[in-house]
One Martini backbone bead per residue (centre of mass of N, CA, C, O) as a GRO file, in nm:
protein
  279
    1UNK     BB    1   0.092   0.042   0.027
    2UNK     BB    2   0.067   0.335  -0.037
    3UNK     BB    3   0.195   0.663   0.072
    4UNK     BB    4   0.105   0.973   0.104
    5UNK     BB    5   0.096   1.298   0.151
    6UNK     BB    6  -0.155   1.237   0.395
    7UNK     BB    7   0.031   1.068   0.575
    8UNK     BB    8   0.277   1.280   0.607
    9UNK     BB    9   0.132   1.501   0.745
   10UNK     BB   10   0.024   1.371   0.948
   11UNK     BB   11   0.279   1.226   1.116
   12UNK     BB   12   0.384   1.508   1.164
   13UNK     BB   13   0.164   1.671   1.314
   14UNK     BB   14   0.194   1.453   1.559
   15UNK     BB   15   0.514   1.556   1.602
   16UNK     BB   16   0.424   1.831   1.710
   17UNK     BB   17   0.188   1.770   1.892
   18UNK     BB   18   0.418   1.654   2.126
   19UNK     BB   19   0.652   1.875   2.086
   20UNK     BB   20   0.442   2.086   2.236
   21UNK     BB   21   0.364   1.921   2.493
   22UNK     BB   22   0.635   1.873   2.639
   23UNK     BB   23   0.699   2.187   2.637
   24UNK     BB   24   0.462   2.253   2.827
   25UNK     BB   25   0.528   2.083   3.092
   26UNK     BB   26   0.788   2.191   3.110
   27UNK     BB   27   0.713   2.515   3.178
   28UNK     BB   28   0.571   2.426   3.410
   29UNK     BB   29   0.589   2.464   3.714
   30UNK     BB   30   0.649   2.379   4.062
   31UNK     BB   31   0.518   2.384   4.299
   32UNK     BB   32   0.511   2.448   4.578
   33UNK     BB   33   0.610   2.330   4.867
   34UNK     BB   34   0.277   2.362   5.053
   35UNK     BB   35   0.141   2.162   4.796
   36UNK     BB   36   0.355   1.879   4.869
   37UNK     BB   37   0.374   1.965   5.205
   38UNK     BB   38   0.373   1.981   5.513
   39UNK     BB   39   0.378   2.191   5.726
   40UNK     BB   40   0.610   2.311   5.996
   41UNK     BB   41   0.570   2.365   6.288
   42UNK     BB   42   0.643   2.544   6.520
   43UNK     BB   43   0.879   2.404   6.702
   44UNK     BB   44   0.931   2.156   6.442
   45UNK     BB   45   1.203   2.185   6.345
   46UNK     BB   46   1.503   2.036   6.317
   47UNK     BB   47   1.643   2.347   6.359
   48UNK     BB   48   1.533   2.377   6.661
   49UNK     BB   49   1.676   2.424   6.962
   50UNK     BB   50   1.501   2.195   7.097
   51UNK     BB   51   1.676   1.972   6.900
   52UNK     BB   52   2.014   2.136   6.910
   53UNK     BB   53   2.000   2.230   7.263
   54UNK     BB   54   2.000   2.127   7.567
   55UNK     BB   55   1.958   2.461   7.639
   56UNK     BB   56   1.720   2.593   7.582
   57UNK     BB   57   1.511   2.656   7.798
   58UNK     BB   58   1.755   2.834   7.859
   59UNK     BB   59   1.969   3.076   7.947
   60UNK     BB   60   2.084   3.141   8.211
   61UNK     BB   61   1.943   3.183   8.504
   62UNK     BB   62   1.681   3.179   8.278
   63UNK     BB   63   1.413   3.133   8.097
   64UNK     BB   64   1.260   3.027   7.833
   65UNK     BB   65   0.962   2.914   7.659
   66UNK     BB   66   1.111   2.644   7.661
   67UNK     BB   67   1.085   2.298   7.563
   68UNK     BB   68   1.127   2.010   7.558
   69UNK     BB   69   1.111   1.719   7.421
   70UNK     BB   70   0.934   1.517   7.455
   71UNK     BB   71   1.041   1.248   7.656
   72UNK     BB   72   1.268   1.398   7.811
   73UNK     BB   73   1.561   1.352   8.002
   74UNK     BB   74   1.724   1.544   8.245
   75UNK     BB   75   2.052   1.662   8.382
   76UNK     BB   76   2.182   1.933   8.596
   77UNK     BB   77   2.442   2.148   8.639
   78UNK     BB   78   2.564   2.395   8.937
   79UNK     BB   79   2.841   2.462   9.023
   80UNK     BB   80   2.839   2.114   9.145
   81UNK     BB   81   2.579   2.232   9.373
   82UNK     BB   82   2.355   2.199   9.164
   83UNK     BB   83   2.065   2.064   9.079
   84UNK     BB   84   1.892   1.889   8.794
   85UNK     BB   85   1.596   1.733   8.733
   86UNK     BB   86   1.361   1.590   8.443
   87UNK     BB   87   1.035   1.585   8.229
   88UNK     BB   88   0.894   1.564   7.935
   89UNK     BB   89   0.571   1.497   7.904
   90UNK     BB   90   0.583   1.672   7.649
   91UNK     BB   91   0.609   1.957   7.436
   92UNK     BB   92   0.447   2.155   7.661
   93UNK     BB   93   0.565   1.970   7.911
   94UNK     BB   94   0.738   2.024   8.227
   95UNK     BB   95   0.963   1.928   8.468
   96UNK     BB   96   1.145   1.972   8.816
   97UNK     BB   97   1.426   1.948   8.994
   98UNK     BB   98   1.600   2.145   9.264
   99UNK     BB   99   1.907   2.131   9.436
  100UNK     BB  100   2.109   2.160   9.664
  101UNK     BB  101   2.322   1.907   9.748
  102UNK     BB  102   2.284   2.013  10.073
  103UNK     BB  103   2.002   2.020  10.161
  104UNK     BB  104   1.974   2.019  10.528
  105UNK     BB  105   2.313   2.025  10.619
  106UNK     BB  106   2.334   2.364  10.509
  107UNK     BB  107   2.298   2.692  10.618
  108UNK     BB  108   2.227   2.661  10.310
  109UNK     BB  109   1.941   2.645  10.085
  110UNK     BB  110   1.754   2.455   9.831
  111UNK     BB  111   1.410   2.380   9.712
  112UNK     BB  112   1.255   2.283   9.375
  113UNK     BB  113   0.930   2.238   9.212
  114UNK     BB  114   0.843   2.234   8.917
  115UNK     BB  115   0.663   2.393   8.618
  116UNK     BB  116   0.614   2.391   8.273
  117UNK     BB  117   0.425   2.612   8.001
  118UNK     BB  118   0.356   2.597   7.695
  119UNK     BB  119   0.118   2.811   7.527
  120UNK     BB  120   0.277   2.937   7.282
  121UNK     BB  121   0.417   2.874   6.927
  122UNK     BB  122   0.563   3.105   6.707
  123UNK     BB  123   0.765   3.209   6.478
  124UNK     BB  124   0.824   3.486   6.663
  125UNK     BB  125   0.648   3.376   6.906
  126UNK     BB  126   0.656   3.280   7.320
  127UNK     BB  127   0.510   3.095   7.568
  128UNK     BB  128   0.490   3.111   7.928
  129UNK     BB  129   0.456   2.904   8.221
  130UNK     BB  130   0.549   2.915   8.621
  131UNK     BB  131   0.550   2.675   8.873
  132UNK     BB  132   0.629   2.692   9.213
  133UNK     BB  133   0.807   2.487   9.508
  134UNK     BB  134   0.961   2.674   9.761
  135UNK     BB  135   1.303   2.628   9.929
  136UNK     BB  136   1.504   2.845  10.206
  137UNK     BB  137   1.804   2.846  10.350
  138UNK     BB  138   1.853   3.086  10.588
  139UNK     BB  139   1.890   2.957  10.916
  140UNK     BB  140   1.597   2.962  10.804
  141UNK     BB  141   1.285   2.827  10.677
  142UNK     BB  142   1.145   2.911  10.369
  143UNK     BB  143   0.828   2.920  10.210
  144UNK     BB  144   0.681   2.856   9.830
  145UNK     BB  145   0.558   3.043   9.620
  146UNK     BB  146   0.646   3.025   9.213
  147UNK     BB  147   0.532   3.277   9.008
  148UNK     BB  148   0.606   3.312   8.597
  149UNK     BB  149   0.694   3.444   8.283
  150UNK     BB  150   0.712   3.423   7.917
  151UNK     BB  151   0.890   3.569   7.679
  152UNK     BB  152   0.957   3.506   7.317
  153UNK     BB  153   1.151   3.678   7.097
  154UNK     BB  154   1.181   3.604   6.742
  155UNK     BB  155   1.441   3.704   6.467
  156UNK     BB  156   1.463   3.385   6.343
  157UNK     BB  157   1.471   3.120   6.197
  158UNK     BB  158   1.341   2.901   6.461
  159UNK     BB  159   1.502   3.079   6.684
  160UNK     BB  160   1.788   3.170   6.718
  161UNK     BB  161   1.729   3.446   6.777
  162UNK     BB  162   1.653   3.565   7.123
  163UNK     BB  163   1.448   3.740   7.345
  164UNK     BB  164   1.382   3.665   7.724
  165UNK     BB  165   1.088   3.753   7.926
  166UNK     BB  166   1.111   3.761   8.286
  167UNK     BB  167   0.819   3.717   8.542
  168UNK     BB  168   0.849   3.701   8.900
  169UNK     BB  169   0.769   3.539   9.206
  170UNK     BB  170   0.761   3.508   9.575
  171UNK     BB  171   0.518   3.353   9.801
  172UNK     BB  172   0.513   3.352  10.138
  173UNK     BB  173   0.375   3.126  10.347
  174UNK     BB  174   0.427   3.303  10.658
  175UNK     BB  175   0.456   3.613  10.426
  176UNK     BB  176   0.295   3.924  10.255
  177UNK     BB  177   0.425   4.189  10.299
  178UNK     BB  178   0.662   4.088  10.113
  179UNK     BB  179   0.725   4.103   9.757
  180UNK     BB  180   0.951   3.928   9.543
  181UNK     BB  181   1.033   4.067   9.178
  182UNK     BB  182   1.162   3.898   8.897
  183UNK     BB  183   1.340   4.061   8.576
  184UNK     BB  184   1.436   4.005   8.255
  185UNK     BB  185   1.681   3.982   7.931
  186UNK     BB  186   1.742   3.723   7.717
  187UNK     BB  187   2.009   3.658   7.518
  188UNK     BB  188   2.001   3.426   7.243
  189UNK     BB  189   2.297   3.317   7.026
  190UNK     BB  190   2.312   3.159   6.709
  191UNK     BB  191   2.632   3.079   6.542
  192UNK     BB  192   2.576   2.724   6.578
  193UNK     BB  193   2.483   2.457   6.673
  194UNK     BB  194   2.770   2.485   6.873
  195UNK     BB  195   2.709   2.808   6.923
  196UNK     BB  196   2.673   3.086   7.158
  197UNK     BB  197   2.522   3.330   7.332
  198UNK     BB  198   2.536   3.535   7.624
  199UNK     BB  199   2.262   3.767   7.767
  200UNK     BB  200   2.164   3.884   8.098
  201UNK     BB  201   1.943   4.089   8.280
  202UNK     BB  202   1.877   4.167   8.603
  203UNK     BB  203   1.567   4.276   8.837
  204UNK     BB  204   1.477   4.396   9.148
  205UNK     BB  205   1.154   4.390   9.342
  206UNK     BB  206   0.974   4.508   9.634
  207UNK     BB  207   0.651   4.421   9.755
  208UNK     BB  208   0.474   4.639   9.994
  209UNK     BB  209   0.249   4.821  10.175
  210UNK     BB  210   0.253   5.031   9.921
  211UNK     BB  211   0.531   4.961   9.820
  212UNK     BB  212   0.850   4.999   9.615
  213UNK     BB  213   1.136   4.845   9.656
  214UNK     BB  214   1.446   4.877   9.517
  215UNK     BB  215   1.754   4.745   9.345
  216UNK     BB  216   2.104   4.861   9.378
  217UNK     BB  217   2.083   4.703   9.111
  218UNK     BB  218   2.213   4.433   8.899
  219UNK     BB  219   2.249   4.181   8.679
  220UNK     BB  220   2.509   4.030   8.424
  221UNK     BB  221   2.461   3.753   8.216
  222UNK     BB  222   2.792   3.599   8.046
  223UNK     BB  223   2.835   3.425   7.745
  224UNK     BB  224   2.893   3.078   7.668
  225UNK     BB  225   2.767   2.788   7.421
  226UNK     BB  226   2.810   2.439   7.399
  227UNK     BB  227   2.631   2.189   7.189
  228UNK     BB  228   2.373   1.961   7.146
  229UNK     BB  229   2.097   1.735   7.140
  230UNK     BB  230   2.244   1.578   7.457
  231UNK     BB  231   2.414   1.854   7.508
  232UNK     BB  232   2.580   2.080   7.758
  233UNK     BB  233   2.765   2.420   7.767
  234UNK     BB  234   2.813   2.658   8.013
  235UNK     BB  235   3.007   2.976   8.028
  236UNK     BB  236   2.978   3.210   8.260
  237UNK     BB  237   2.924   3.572   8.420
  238UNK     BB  238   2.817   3.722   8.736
  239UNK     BB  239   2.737   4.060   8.726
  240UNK     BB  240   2.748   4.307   8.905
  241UNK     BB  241   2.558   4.622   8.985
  242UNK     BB  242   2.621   4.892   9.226
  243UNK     BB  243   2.660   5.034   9.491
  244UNK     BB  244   2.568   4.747   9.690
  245UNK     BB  245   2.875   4.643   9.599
  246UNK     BB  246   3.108   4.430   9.682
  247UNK     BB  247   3.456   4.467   9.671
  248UNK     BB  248   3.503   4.172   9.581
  249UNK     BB  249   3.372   4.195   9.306
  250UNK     BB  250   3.529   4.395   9.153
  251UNK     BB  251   3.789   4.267   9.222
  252UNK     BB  252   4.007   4.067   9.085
  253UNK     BB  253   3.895   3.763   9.014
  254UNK     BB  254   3.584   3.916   9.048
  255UNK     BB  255   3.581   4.151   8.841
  256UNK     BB  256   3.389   3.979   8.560
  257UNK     BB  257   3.245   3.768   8.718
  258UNK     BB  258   3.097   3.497   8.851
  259UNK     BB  259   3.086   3.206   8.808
  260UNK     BB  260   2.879   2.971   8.573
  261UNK     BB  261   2.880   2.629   8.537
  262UNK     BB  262   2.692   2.452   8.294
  263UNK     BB  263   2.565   2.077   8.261
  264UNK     BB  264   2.363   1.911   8.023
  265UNK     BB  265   2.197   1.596   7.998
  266UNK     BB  266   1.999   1.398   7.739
  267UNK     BB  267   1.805   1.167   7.598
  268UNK     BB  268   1.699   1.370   7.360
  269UNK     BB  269   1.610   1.579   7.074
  270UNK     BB  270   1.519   1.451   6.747
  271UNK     BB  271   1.265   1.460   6.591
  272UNK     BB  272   1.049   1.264   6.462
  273UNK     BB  273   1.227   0.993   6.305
  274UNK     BB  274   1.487   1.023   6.408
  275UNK     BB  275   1.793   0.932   6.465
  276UNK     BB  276   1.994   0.820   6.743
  277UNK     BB  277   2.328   0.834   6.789
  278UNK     BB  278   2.298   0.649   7.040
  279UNK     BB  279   2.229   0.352   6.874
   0.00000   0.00000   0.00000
C-alpha cells in the first residue's frame, strides 16, 4: 500500500503536536513546597533550639519560653553544687527537681519543684508560664510558692536569635507583707549548631504594704554556650552593678564576674522520626 503525501502530513502534524505538548509541560513551574508537603509547625522543625539544643530551656539564670522535646529526660549541673532532674511529659510541658546538693545538711540551700508550660508558640512569638513550690533554707527556712512567665521573641527563622523575657515572684507560706518580683531580658544568639552567645540583665524589686522598693543594681549574666541535641555546656560570668555591691566582687579575680558553670545530659532530642545518634 502506497502512503501519500496526506499520510506524511498526518505523520508530521503529530509528531509537532506531542513535541508541543511536552515542551509545555516542561515549562510549567512546580508546584510550591507547601502544595507538596505539609508545613512544619512552629518549634518542630529539625533546626529549632528545641532539638539542636539542650540547654534550650534557658537562657543563663533564667529560662526561655520553650520546653524539651516530649519524652526527654535530663539532668543538669550548676557550679557542681546545684542539681537538677527534669522530664518533658509531652512538647507543651515538662517538670524538674532542682536543689542544691546539701540541702539540709547545710546553714544555707534550696529546693525546688517547679512545672513549666509553653502556652504559645509561633514563628515569631513564644509564651510559658512557670510554677513552683520552693524552700529556701538561710539560717531559718523560708517556703512558698514561686509563679510567672516567659515571652520569648524569635528574631531568625526556628528561633536562633531570641530575647527572653521573665517575671517571676515569690509568695512566702509564712508573710505576704512584702513580695520579690524579679525580671530579666535574654539574649541567646546561635551562631552554629554548636555555639552560642549569652548576655542576660536582670533586675529585682520587693513590693509590699503599697511600697515599692528597687534594688540599687542589677545582675549581668554573660557567656558562651557549646552544644548538641544531647549535651549541653555554659560557661557564664555573673556580674553585679549597683552602690550596694561588695567590693570584693568588683575587683580581683571576680572582677568580671563570678563563674557560673552549667552542664546538662538528655536523653533525647530529635524530632520525631529522626535516629538517634546513640542508638
Amino acid at each position: 500500500m502506497r502512503r501519500g503525501p496526506i499520510h506524511a502530513v498526518f505523520v508530521a502534524g503529530s509528531v509537532a503536536a506531542i513535541s508541543v505538548s511536552t515542551a509545555a509541560q516542561e515549562s510549567v513551574p512546580a508546584p510550591p513546597a507547601s502544595y507538596r508537603q505539609p508545613a512544619v509547625e512552629p518549634g518542630h522543625a529539625p533546626d529549632d533550639p528545641r532539638f539542636i539544643d539542650a540547654h534550650a530551656d534557658r537562657v543563663g539564670l533564667f529560662s526561655t519560653a520553650e520546653t524539651h522535646p516530649g519524652g526527654t529526660a535530663f539532668l543538669s549541673n550548676y557550679n557542681l553544687g546545684i542539681l537538677q532532674f527534669g522530664y518533658a511529659f509531652s512538647d507543651d510541658v515538662q517538670g524538674a527537681v532542682t536543689t542544691s546538693a546539701l540541702f539540709g545538711f547545710a546553714p544555707a540551700g534550696f529546693f525546688d519543684v517547679s512545672m513549666k508550660l509553653n502556652a504559645l508558640r509561633d514563628e515569631t512569638f513564644r509564651l510559658a508560664l512557670v510554677g513552683s513550690i520552693t524552700a529556701v533554707t538561710v539560717e531559718d527556712t523560708t517556703s512558698g510558692v514561686r509563679v510567672g512567665g516567659v515571652a520569648q521573641l524569635c528574631f531568625t527563622p526556628s528561633c536562633w536569635t531570641s530575647v527572653s523575657v521573665n517575671l517571676h515572684s515569690f509568695i512566702s507560706a509564712t508573710s505576704t507583707d512584702y513580695v520579690p518580683v524579679v525580671g530579666s531580658a535574654g539574649l541567646l544568639a546561635h551562631l552554629s549548631e554548636l555555639f552560642a552567645l549569652i548576655a542576660e540583665p536582670s533586675y529585682a524589686l520587693i513590693v509590699g504594704d503599697d511600697d515599692i522598693s528597687s534594688v540599687d543594681g542589677f545582675l549581668l549574666t554573660y557567656g558562651i554556650r557549646l552544644t548538641s541535641a544531647h549535651w549541653a555546656f555554659d560557661l557564664t560570668l555573673v556580674k553585679a552593678f549597683g552602690q550596694d555591691v561588695d567590693d570584693d566582687l568588683t575587683t580581683g579575680a571576680f572582677a568580671g564576674g563570678v563563674p557560673l558553670v552549667a552542664l546538662t545530659y538528655r536523653t533525647a532530642g530529635e524530632p520525631p522520626g529522626a535516629p538517634d545518634p546513640l542508638r
